[in-house]
N, C-alpha and C positions, 0 to 999 in steps of 0.2 A: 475625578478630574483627569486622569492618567487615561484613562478609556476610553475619553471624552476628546483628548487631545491626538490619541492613537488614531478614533473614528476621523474625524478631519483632515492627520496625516494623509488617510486613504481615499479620502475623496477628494484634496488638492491633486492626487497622481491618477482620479480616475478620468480613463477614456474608453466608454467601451467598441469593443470591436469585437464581437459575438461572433460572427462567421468568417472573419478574417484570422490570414497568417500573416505575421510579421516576421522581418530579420534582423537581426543587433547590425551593428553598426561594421567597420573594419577589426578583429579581434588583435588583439595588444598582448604580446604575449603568449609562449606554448605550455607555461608549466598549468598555469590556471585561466586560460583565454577571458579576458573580457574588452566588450567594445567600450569607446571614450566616454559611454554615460555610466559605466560602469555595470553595465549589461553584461547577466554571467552567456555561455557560450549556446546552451543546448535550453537551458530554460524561458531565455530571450527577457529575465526577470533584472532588476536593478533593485539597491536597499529603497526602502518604506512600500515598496509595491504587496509585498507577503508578510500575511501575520507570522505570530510566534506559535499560534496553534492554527494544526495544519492536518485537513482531513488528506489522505490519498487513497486514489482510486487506480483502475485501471483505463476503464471506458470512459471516454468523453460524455456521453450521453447522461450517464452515471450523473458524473459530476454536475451536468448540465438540471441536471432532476434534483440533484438533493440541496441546488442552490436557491431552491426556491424556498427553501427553508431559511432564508436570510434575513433579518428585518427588511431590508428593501432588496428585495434579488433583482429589479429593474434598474436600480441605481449603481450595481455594484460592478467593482472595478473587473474586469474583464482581460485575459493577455493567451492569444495562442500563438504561441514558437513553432516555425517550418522545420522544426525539431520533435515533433509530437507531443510536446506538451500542454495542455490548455488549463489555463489558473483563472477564479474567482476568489475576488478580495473581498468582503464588507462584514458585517458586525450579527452577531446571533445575541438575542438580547440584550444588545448594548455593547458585548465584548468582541472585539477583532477578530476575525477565522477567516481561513481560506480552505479552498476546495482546489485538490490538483490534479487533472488526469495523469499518468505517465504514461501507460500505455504496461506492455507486458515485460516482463524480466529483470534477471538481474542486474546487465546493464542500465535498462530506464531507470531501475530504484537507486544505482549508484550514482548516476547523473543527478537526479533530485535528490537524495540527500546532502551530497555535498555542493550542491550550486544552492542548498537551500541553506545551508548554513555558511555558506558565502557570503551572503547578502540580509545576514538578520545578527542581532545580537542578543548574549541573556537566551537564558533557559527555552527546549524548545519542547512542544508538546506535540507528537505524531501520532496521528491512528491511521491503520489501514483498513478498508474496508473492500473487499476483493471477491474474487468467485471460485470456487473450488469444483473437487472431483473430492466425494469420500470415499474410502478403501474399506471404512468399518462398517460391515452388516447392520449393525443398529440402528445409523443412522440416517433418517430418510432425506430424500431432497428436499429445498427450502428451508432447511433447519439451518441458521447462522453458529458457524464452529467458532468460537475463542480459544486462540490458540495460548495456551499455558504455560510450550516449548515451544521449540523449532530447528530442525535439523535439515540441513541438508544433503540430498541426493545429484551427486554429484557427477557425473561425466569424466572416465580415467581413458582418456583420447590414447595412449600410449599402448593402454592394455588391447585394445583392437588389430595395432597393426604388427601388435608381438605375438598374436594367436591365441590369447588368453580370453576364455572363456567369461570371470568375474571381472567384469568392464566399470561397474560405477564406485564411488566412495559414498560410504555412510557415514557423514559428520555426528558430533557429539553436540547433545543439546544447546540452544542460547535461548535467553528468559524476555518476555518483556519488562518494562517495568514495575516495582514490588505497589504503586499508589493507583498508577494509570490503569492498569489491568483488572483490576476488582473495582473501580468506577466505572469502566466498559461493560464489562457483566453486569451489571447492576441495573446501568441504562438501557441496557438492549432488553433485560427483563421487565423491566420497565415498560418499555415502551411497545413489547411486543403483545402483553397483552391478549395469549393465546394464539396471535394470528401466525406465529409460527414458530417454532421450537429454536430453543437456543443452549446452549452445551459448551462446556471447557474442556477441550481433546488436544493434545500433543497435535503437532502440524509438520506434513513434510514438505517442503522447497527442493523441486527439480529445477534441472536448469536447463531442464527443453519441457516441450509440451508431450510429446512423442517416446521420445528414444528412455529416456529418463523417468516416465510417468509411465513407463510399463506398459505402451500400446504396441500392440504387434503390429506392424507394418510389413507385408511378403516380402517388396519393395529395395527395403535395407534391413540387410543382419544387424540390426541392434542389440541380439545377444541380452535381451530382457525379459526373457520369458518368466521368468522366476522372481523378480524385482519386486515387484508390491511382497511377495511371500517372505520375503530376504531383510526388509525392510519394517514388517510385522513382527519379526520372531524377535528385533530387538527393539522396535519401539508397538507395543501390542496396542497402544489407546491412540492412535495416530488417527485424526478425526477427517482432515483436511491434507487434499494434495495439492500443490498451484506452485506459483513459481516468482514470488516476493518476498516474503515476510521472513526469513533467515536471514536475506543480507541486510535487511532494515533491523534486524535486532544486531548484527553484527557490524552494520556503520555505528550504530548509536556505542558499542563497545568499545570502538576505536574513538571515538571521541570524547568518552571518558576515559579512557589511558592516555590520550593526548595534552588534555585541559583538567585532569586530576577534578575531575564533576562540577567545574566551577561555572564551567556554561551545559550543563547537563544538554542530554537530547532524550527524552523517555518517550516511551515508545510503546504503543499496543497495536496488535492487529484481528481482525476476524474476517469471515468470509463466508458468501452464501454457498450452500451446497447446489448445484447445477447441477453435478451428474451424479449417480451412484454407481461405480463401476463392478459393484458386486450384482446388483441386480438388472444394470443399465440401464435403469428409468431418468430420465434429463427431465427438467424444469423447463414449463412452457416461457416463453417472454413476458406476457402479460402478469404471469405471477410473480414472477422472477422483479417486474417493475413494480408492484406491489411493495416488496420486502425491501427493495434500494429506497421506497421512502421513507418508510419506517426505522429501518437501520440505522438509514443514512442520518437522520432528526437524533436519532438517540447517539450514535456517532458524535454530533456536534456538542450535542448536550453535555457528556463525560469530556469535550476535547473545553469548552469553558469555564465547565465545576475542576479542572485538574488546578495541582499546586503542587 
């Protein structure tokens, strides 16, 4: 009856607008902006619009794809913010889920985790489902990484204009969570069914695309020459490089130090491999769309088996 009554919640607030942006209303407030419907700032979202379990993506398209995976993906609640965010709301076998692009970084994932837990209550279930660069020779493109850690490489702005050579910080691990994360691996072997390789690798979070992910650019001294090498010697199994899933394990940390686990936020992430930068062979699109369905279904699957 609860699931019954949740599905309904989201279809009294549905309106879709599929290729429209919208804007919240006058914002109220600078500590946590929202407009008079109670519309948080950047997600353009108000409470009952978003479930409790919540796929995130980066690309709209993404997300546009794997909502077809909905029981009614023609029915379902629809919201994109002049913020870059685009959300789908309705029901995967009967239970509530949404689907949310952010876009790229760390910024975007702090923005949606915390406007997302603005506007929902009770325990929340996250998966990421993302695209990567692997650093590790083993593994080929289109293999989906599950990340088991995650650390962050980090950007030391200071140490460039003081002449220093060793410019970025190597963060020390954060975990997903201990139920979520072996129901994601479960599902994606699951569902992958040969069509493309799946693996649990330590995962690194830059926080550029570039300077941080150890692409030389003439251009700019990024002083990264050695980075991925630097980055290897102390984390050796580092499957996946991108630039989300460290502060998604590290909001959901602050929010159980905040709420002592009582409105938990658990959290898992994995990512398709795109590029291999040891051998630099990149993934075509076509197949690359392939795997976003597949993933994406098994994604959803582990984000309504979760408890």
């Amino acid at each position: 009856m609860k699931k019954i009554a949740l599905f309904f919640c989201f279809i009294a607030f549905s309106v879709t607008l599929a290729a429209s942006t919208k804007t919240i209303g006058d914002p109220k407030g600078t500590n946590f902006p929202k407009d008079g419907e109670g519309r948080v700032y950047h997600l353009g979202l108000k409470a009952g619009e978003l479930a409790n379990r919540i796929l995130l993506v980066g690309d709209p398209e993404r997300a546009k794809l794997i909502c077809q995976s909905f029981d009614e993906p023609e029915s379902c609640f629809t919201y994109a913010s002049n913020r870059g965010f685009t959300t789908y709301t309705g029901t995967k076998n009967g239970t509530p889920v949404s689907i949310m692009a952010i876009g790229m970084g760390l910024p975007m994932m702090d923005f949606a985790i915390r406007e997302i837990r603005a506007i929902t209550n009770g325990p929340l279930f996250i998966i990421r489902l993302g695209s990567c660069g692997t650093p590790h020779v083993d593994i080929p493109i289109s293999t989906v990484v599950v990340a088991k850690s995650s650390f962050g490489v980090l950007t030391d702005y200071d140490a460039y204009h003081e002449g220093k050579k060793d410019c970025f910080k190597i963060t020390k691990e954060l975990y997903p969570d201990a139920s979520l994360h072996p129901l994601l691996v479960k599902s994606l072997h699951d569902a992958a069914e040969g069509a493309f390789p799946v693996t649990e690798a330590e995962d690194a979070t830059a926080d550029s695309f570039y300077g941080s992910q150890g692409r030389i650019d003439p251009e700019f001294d990024d002083r990264n020459g050695q980075l991925i090498e630097q980055f290897l010697e102390l984390h050796p199994d580092t499957g996946s490089l991108q630039m989300e899933t460290y502060h998604l394990f590290h909001l959901a940390k602050l929010n159980a130090y905040a709420h002592a686990n009582e409105e938990q936020i658990k959290v898992a992430a994995c990512a398709i491999v795109l590029a291999q930068r040891k051998s630099d062979d990149f993934l075509s699109n076509e197949r690359k769309h392939e795997i976003e369905k597949i993933a994406g279904r098994a994604c959803l699957e582990a984000l309504i088996n979760a408890s």
